[in-house]
C-alpha positions as CSV (number, residue, x, y, z in Angstrom):
1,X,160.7,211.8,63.6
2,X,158.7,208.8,63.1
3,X,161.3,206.7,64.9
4,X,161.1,208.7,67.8
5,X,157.5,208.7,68.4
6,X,157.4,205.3,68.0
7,X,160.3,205.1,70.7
8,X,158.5,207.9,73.0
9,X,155.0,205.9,72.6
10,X,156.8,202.2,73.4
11,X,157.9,203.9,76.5
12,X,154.7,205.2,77.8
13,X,153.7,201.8,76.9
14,X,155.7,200.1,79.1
15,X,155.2,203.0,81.9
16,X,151.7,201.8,81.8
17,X,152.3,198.1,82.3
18,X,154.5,198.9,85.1
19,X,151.9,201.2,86.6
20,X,149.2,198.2,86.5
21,X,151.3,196.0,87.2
22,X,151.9,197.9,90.6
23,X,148.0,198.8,91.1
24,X,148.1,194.8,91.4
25,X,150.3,194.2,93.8
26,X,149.0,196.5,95.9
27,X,145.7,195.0,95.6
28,X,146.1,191.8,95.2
29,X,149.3,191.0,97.2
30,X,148.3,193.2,100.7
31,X,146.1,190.3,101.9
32,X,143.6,190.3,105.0
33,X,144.9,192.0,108.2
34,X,146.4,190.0,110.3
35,X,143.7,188.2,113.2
36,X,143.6,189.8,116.3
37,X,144.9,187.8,119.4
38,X,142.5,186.3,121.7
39,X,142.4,185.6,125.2
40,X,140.7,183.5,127.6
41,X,139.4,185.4,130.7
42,X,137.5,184.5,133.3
43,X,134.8,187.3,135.3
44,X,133.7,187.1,138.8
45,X,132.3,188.9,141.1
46,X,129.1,189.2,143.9
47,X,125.7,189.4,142.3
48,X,125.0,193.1,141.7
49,X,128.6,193.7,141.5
50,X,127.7,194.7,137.7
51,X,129.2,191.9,135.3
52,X,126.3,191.7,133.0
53,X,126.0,194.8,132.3
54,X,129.5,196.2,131.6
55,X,130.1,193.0,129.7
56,X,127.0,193.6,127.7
57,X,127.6,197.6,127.0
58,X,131.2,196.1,125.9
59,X,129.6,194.3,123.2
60,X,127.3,197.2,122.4
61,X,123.9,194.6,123.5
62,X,121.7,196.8,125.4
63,X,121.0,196.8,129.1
64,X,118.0,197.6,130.0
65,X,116.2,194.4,131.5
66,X,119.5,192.9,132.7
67,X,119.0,190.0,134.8
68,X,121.7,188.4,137.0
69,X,123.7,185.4,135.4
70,X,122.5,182.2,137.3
71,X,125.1,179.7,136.3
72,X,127.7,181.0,133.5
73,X,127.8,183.0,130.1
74,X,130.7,183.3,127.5
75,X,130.7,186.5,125.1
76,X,133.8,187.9,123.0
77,X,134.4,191.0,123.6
78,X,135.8,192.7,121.0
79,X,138.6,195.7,121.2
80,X,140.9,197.2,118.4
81,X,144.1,195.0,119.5
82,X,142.5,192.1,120.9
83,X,139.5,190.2,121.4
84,X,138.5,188.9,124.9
85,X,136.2,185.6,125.3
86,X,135.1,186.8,128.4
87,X,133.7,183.6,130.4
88,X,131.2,185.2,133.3
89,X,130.4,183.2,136.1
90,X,127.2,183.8,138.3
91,X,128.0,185.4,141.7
92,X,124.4,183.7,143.8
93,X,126.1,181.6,147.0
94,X,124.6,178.7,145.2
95,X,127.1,179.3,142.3
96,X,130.4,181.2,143.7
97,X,131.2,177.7,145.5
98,X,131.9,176.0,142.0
99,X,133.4,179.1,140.4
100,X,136.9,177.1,140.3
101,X,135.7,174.6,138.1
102,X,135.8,176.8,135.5
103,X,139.2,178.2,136.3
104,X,140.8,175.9,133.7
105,X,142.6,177.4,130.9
106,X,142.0,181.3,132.1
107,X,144.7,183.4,131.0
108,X,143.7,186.5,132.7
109,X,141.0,187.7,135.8
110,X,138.6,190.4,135.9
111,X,136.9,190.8,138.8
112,X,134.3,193.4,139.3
113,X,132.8,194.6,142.4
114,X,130.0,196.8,143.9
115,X,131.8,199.9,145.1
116,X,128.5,201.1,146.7
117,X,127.5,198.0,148.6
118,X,127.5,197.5,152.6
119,X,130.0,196.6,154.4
120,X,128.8,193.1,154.8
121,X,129.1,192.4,151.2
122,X,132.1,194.6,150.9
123,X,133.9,192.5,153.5
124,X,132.2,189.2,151.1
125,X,133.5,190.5,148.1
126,X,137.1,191.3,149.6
127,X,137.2,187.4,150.5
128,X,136.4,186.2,147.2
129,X,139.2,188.4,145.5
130,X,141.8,187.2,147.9
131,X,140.6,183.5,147.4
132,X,141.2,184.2,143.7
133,X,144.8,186.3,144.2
134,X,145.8,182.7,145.9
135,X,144.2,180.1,143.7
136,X,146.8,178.0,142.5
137,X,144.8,178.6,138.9
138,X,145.0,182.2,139.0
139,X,147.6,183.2,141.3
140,X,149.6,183.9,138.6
141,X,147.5,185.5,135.6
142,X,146.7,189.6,135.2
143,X,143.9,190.7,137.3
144,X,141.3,193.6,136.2
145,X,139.6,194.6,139.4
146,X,136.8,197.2,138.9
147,X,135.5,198.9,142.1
148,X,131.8,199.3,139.8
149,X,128.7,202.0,140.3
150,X,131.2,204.8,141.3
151,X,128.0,206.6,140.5
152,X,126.4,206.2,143.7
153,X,126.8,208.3,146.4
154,X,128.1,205.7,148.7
155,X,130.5,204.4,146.3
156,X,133.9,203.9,148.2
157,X,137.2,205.2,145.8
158,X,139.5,202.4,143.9
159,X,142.3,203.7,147.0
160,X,139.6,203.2,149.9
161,X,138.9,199.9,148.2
162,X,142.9,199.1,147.8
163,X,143.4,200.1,151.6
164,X,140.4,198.1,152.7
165,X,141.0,194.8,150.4
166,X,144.9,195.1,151.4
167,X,145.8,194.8,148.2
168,X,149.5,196.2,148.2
169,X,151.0,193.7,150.5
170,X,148.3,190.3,149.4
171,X,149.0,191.0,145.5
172,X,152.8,192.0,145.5
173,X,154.7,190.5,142.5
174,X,151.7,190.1,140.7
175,X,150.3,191.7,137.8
176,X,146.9,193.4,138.7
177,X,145.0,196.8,137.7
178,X,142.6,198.2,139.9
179,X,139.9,201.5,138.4
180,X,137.2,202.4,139.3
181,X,134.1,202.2,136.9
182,X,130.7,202.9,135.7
183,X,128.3,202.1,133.4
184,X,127.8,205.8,132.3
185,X,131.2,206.1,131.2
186,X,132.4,203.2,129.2
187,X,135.2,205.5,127.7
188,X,137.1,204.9,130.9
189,X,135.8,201.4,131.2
190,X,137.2,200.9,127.6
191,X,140.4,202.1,128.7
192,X,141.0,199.3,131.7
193,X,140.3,196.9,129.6
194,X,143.3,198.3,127.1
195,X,145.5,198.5,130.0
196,X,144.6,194.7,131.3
197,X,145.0,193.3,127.6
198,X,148.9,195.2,127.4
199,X,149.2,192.6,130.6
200,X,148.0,189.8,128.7
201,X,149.8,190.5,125.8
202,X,153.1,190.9,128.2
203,X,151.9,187.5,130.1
204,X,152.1,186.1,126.2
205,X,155.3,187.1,124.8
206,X,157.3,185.8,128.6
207,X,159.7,183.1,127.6
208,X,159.0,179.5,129.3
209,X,159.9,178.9,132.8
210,X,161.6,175.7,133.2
């Protein structure tokens, strides 16, 4: 009998090593979670279209006092799969005619407009998105287009803002999104933004082009 408690206990013995030995490895040997991508995007867009303040409800910075951005901001915007260094450029006449010097190095487009707005800066806003569809610098990156303050009573719909922008024919073979948005829902906000990064994560993984 003695013999075989000593065997029974040498076993439990070594059960026990082997359990610690395990609680280690999972510990010790699961390391940090891998880093999130992150991708370099550029945000235009009229003065009032809304930039600042979706970018800043993004980041979960308050918006009350907002003011306009008069030359250019950066902020990284974080999401679950991806984090976006989101490089806003002021939309004031004085500004939008250097916007393209800080195309460089972009690797995606959002471009957010004031759904509500007159025609007259409708028909403004429209000419800036298609300069930006055929800059050589952006021409071929993912767009985000966000027809903003659907809110407002006068706020045309993301398809009366694709008819009237021509979008169909003007951004064929490209990759571009087009919702409609709010600041009062940034759920749905949220959820173009997961839809533009699966384009950027598809505009990452394209083999070279020769």
């Amino acid at each position: 009998y003695p013999s075989l408690l000593h065997h029974d206990s040498s076993r439990l013995c070594v059960f026990r090593v082997y359990l610690r030995y395990k609680c280690f490895r999972t510990l010790c040997c699961k390391g940090p979670p891998p880093p999130r991508p992150e991708y370099d995007v550029v945000c235009i867009g009229l003065t009032g279209a809304g930039k600042t303040s979706l970018l800043s409800r993004l980041c979960s910075e308050a918006s009350d006092g907002i003011v306009p951005t008069t030359g250019f901001s950066i902020k990284a915007v974080p999401f679950p799969n991806a984090i976006l260094n989101v490089k806003e450029l002021g939309g004031a006449d004085n500004i939008k005619k250097y916007w393209s010097r800080y195309y460089q190095g972009s690797q995606g487009v959002v471009f957010v407009l004031d759904s509500a707005s007159s025609d007259e800066d409708l028909e403004a806003a429209r000419n800036e998105l298609h300069s930006a569809l055929q800059h050589p610098q952006l021409c071929t990156l993912p767009f985000l287009i966000l027809a903003n303050h659907q809110d407002k009573p006068a706020a045309r719909t993301p398809n009366q803002v694709k008819k009237y922008f021509e979008l169909e024919p003007l951004a064929r073979g490209k990759r571009w999104i087009l919702e409609g948005s709010t600041i009062d829902n940034m759920e749905a906000v949220k959820e173009s933004f997961s839809q533009f990064i699966s384009l950027l994560e598809d505009k990452d993984t394209e083999p070279a082009r020769i």
